[in-house]
C-alpha positions in Angstrom: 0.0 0.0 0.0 3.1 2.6 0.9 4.3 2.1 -2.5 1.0 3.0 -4.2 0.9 6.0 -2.2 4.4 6.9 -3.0 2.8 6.4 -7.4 -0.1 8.4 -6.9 1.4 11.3 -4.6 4.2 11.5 -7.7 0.9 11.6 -9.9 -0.4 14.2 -8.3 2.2 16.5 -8.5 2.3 16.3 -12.2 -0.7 18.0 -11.8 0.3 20.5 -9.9 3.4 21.6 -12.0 3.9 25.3 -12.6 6.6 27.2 -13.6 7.5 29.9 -11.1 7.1 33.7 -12.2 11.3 34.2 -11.9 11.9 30.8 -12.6 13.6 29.9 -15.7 13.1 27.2 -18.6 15.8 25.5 -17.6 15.3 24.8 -13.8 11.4 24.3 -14.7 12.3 21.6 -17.1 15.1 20.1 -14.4 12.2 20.2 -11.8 10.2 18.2 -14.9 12.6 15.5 -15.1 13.2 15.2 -11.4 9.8 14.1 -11.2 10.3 12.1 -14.0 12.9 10.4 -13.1 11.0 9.7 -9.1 7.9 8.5 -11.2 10.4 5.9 -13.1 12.2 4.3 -10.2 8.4 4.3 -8.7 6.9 2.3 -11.8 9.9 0.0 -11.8 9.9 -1.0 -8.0 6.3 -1.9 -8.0 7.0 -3.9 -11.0 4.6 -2.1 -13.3 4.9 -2.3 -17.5 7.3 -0.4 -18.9 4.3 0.8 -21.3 2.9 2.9 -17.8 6.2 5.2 -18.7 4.8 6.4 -22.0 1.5 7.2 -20.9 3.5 9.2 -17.9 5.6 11.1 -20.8 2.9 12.2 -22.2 0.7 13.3 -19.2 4.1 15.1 -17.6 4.7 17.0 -21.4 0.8 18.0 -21.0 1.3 19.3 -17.6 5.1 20.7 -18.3 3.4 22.9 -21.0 0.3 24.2 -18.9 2.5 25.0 -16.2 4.4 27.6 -18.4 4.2 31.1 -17.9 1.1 32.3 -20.2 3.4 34.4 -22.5 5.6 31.4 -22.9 2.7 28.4 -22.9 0.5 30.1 -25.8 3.6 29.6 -28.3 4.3 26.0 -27.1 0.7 25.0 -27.6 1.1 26.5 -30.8 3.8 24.5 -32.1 2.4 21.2 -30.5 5.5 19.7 -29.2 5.3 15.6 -29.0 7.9 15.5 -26.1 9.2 17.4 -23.3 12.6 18.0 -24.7 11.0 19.9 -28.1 8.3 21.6 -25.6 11.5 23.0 -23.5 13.5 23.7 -26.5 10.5 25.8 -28.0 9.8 27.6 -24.5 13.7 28.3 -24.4 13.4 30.5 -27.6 10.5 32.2 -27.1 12.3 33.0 -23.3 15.1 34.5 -25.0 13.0 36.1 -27.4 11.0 37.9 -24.6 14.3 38.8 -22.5 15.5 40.3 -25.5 12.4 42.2 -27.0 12.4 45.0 -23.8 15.8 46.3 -24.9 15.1 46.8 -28.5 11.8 48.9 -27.5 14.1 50.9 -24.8 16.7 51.4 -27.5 14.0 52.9 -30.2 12.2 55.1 -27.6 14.6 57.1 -26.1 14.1 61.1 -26.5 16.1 62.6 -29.0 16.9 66.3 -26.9 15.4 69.0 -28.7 17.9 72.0 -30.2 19.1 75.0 -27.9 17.6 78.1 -30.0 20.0 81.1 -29.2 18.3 84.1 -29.0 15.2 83.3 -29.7 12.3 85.6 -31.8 8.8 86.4 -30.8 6.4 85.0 -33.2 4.7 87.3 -34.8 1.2 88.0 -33.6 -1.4 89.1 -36.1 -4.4 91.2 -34.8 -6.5 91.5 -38.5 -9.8 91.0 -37.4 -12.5 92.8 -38.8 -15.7 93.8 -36.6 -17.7 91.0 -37.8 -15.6 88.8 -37.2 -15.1 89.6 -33.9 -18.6 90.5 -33.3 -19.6 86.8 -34.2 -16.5 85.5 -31.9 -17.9 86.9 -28.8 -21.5 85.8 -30.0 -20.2 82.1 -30.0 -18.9 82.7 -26.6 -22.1 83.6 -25.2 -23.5 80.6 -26.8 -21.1 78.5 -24.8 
């Protein structure tokens, strides 16, 4: 019975898998096949078919993936990955991608400084406006 427990508590943690929000690919994916490797040395000891492992591959790839950051997950699922090691290699990219995207937008927004105008002008201010004109100005402000 202890070594059933030992199975299904490993089971359960697949489900639980998620990437934390400073944690990179790397050491997700190492946490991944940590787990992995438990859930192996657990199928083996109780003296299960080595057929249970493929069914655990896929179910930890699921789980690998939906534990992903959003940002990184959504590209993942696009690609459909069939393993762990193409869903890590395609999360790895689009990491680097995203570490490297915030320096390209600083680059293209800085300010450029505006010119140093010595001595600068007045503009000109032009006062042409006839009676009507002004006559119909201050009518639209009343209207106001």
């Amino acid at each position: 019975f202890g070594e059933q427990q030992k199975y299904a508590d490993l089971m359960i943690e697949i489900t639980k898998l998620s990437q934390g929000e400073k944690e990179k690919i790397r050491d997700y994916h190492a946490r991944v096949l940590e787990l992995r490797r438990k859930l192996d040395a657990q199928i083996r000891k109780e003296g299960l078919a080595d057929g249970l492992m493929n069914g655990v591959d896929n179910l930890l790839c699921k789980h690998f993936i939906l534990g992903m950051k959003p940002e990184i997950r959504q590209r993942v699922k696009y690609d459909r990955p069939a393993t762990i090691e193409q869903a890590k290699e395609i999360a790895r990219r689009q990491e680097e991608s995203m570490e490297e995207e915030p320096k390209e937008i600083v680059a293209k927004v800085e300010p450029t400084p505006a010119p140093l105008v010595q001595n600068p002008q007045p503009l000109p201010v032009s006062t042409n406006i006839s009676p009507s004109t002004s006559t119909e100005y201050e009518d639209l402000l009343k209207k106001m």
